[in-house]
C-alpha positions as CSV (number, residue, x, y, z in Angstrom):
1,X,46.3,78.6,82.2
2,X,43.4,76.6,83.2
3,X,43.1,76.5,86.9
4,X,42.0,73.0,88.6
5,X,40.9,73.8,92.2
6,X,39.2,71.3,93.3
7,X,36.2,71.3,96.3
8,X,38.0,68.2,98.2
9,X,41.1,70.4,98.2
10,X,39.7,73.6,100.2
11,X,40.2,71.8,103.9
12,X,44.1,71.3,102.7
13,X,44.4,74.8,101.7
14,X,44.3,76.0,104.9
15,X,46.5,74.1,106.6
16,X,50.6,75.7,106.1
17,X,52.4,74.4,102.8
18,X,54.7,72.4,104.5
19,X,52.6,70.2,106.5
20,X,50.5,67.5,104.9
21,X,46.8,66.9,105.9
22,X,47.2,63.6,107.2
23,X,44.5,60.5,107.6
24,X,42.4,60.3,110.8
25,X,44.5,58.2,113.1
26,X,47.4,58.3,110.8
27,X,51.1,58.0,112.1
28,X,52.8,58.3,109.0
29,X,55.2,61.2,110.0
30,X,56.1,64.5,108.1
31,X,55.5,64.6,104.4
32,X,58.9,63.5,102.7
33,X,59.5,65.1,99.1
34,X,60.3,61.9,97.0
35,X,61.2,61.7,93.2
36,X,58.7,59.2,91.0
37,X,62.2,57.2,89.9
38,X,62.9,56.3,93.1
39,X,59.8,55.5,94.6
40,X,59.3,53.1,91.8
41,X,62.6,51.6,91.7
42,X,62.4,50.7,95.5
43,X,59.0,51.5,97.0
44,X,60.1,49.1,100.2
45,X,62.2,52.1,101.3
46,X,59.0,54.3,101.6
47,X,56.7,51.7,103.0
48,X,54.3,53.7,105.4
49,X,55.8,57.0,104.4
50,X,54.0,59.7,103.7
51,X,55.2,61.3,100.9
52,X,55.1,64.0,98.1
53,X,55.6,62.9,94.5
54,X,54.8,64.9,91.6
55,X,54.0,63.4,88.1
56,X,51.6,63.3,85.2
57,X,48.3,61.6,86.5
58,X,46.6,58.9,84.1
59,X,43.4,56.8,84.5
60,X,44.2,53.5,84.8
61,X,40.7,51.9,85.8
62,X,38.0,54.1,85.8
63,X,36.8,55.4,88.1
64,X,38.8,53.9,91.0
65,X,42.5,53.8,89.9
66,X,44.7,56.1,88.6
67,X,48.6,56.0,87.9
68,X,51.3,58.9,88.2
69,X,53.8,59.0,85.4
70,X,57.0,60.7,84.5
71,X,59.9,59.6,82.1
72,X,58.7,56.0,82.8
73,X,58.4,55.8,86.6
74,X,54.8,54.9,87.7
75,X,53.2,54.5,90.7
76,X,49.9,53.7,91.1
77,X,47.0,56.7,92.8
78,X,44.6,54.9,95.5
79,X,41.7,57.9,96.5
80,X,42.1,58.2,100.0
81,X,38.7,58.9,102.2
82,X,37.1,62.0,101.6
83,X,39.1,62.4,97.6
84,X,35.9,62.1,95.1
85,X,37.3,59.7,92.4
86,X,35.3,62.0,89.7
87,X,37.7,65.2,91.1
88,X,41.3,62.9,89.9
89,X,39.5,62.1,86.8
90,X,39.4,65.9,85.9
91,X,43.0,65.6,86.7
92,X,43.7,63.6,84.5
93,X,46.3,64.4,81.7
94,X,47.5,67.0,83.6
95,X,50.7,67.4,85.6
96,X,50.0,67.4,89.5
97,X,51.4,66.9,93.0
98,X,50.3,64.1,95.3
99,X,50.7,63.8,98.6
100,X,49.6,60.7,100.3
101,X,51.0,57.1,101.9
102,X,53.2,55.1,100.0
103,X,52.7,51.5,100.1
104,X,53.8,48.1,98.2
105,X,50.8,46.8,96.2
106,X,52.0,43.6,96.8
107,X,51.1,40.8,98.8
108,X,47.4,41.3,98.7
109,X,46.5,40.9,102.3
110,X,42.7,42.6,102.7
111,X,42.7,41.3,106.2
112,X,46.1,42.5,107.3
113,X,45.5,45.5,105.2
114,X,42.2,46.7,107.6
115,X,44.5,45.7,110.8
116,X,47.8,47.9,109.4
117,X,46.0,50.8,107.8
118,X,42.6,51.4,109.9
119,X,42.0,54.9,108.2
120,X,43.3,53.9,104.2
121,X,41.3,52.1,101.8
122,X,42.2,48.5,101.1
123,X,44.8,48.1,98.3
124,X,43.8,46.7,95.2
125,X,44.5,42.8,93.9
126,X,47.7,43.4,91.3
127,X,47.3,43.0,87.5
128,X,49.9,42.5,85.2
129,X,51.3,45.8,83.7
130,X,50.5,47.6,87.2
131,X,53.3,49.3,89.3
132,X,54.0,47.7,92.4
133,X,54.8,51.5,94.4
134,X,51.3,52.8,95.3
135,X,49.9,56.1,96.8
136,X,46.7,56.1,99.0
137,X,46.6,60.2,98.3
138,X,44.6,62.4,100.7
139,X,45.5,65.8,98.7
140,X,46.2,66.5,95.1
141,X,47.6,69.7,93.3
142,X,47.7,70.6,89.5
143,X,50.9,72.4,88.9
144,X,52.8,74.4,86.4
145,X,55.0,72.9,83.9
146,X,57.4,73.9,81.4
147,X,54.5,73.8,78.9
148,X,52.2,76.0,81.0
149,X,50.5,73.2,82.7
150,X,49.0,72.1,79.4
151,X,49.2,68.1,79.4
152,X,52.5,66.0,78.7
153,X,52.7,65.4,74.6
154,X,52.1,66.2,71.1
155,X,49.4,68.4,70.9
156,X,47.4,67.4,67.3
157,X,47.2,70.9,66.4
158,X,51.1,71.3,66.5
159,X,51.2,68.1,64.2
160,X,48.7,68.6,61.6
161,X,49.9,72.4,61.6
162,X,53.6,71.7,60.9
163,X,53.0,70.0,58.3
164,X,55.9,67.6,59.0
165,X,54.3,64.7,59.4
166,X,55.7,62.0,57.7
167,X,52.9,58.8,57.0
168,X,54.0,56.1,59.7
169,X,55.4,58.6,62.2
170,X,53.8,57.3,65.8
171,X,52.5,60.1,67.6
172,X,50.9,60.3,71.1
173,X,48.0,63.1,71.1
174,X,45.2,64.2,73.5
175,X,41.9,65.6,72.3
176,X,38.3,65.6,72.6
177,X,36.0,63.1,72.0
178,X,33.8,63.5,69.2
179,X,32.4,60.4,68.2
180,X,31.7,59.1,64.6
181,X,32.0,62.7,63.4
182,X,28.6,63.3,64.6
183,X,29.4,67.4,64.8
184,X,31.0,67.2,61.0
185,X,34.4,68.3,62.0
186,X,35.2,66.5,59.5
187,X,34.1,65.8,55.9
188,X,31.4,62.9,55.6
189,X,33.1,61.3,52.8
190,X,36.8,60.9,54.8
191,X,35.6,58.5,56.8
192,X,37.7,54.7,56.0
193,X,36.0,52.3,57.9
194,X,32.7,52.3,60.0
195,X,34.4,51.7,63.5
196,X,36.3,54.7,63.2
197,X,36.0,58.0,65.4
198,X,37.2,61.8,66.1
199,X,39.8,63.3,68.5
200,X,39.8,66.5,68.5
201,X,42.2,69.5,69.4
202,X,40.8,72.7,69.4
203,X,40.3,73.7,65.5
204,X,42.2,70.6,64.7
205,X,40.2,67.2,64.4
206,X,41.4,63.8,63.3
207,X,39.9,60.3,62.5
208,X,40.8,57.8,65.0
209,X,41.3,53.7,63.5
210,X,42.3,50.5,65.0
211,X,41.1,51.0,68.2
212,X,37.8,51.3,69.8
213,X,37.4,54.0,72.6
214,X,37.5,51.9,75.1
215,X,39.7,50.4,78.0
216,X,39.6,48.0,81.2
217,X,36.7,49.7,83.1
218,X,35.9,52.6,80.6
219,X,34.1,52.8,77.3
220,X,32.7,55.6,75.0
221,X,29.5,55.0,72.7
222,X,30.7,56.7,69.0
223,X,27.1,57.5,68.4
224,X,26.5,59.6,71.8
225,X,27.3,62.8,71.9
226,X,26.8,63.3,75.3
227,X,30.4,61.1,75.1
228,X,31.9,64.0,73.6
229,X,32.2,65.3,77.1
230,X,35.5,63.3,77.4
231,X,39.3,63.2,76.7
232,X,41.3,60.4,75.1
233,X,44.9,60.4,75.1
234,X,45.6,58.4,71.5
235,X,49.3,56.9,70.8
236,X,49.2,55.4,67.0
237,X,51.0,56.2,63.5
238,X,49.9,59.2,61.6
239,X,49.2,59.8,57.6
240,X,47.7,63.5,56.7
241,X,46.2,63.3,53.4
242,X,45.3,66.7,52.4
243,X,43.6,68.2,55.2
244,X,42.6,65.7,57.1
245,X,45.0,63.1,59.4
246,X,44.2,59.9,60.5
247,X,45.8,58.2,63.3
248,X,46.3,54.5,63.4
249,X,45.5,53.7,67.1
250,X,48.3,51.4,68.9
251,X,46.7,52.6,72.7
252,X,44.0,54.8,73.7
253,X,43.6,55.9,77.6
254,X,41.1,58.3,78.6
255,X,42.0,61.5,79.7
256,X,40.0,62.9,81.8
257,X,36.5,64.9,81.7
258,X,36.6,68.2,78.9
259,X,36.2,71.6,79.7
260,X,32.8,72.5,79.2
261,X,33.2,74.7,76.2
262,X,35.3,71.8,74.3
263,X,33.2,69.1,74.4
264,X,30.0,71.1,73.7
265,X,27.8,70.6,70.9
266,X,27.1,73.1,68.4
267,X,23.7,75.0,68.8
């Protein structure tokens, strides 16, 4: 399994499992273990709280905001002072546990905000789409999964390996970025259109339509390769013909940084 530990994590280590590093001035009590459903159905009930919520972390707007996800439920990540944005961003994709202060986003009171919450970052102005439960998070843990702490769905190699894949089947898949093919993964002449792109997934690659890799706050340059040091999480409909798949791009979200042996050129 890959391991995450994380430099702004090694002051939390040290402190016992069951107490929570808390803000500088903070009186936001003993962390409360709290299930993503129900802080998102009723994050008024948490107001203030500091809590422990586990989840699959996301970038939302890069690099400032993140969201936590699980089976729908979504609340969005605030870095708290001291978290290095860049350190989520390597989180993201994978499932983690956040421990932090829940607050409403809404009503957007800056003012109010600096006279409540003297030791937490400001929260954000609401956009449409974004959950109203937020964390400010002041420690953040990868953890073990069912799938062995791998990220949360289809893997591209599964698909294109099973051979299953029926043309029109919508998939969501995380990979690397690889640009306009610019390592050859795939062959020159498979290419449909000239906006398209690579994803890919260890041996597997894929070309990527429909959608630009881009996103509020975040875009990747197909003819860079020093790009290629991302991941993209893709959710489209699939057609394999012969050996190669293409993926008709509904949504793409990036994914967090690669290890440094994926996205790395050849010599």
């Amino acid at each position: 399994m890959r391991s995450l530990v994380l430099p702004l994590l090694l002051a939390a280590a040290q402190v016992p499992s069951d107490v929570a590093p808390r803000p500088t001035g903070s009186r936001y009590g003993s962390t409360k273990p709290v299930d993503l459903a129900t802080l998102a159905a009723t994050p008024e009930v948490f107001e203030s709280d500091n809590v422990q919520v586990r989840g699959t972390l996301k970038v939302l707007v890069y690099p400032r905001y993140w969201t936590l996800e699980d089976e729908g439920a979504r609340a969005l990540v605030i870095a708290g002072h001291g978290i290095d944005p860049s350190s989520l961003t390597r989180l993201a994709g994978f499932r983690v546990e956040v421990r932090g202060v829940a607050r409403k986003l809404s009503p957007h009171d800056p003012a109010l905000d600096k006279q409540s919450y003297p030791d937490l970052p400001v929260r954000p102005k609401g956009q449409p789409g974004w959950p109203e439960a937020t964390i400010t998070a002041h420690a953040v843990w990868d953890i073990e999964d069912e799938a062995g702490g791998k990220p949360k769905g289809e893997r591209l190699a599964e698909l294109i390996r099973s051979g299953d894949v029926r043309p029109g089947t919508e998939v969501t898949v995380e990979g690397v970025f690889r640009g306009r093919n610019l390592f050859g993964d795939l062959p020159k002449d498979s290419q449909r259109g000239p906006d398209d792109w690579v994803i890919q997934d260890g041996a597997f690659s894929a070309w990527v339509t429909g959608k630009r890799p881009s996103g509020k706050g975040w875009s990747l340059d197909p003819g860079s390769r020093g790009d290629a040091r991302w991941r993209v999480e893709v959710t489209g409909k699939v057609e394999v013909v012969g050996d190669v798949a293409y993926i008709r791009a509904s949504r793409v979200a990036l994914a967090g940084r690669a290890d440094r042996d994926e996205g790395a050129a050849p010599e």
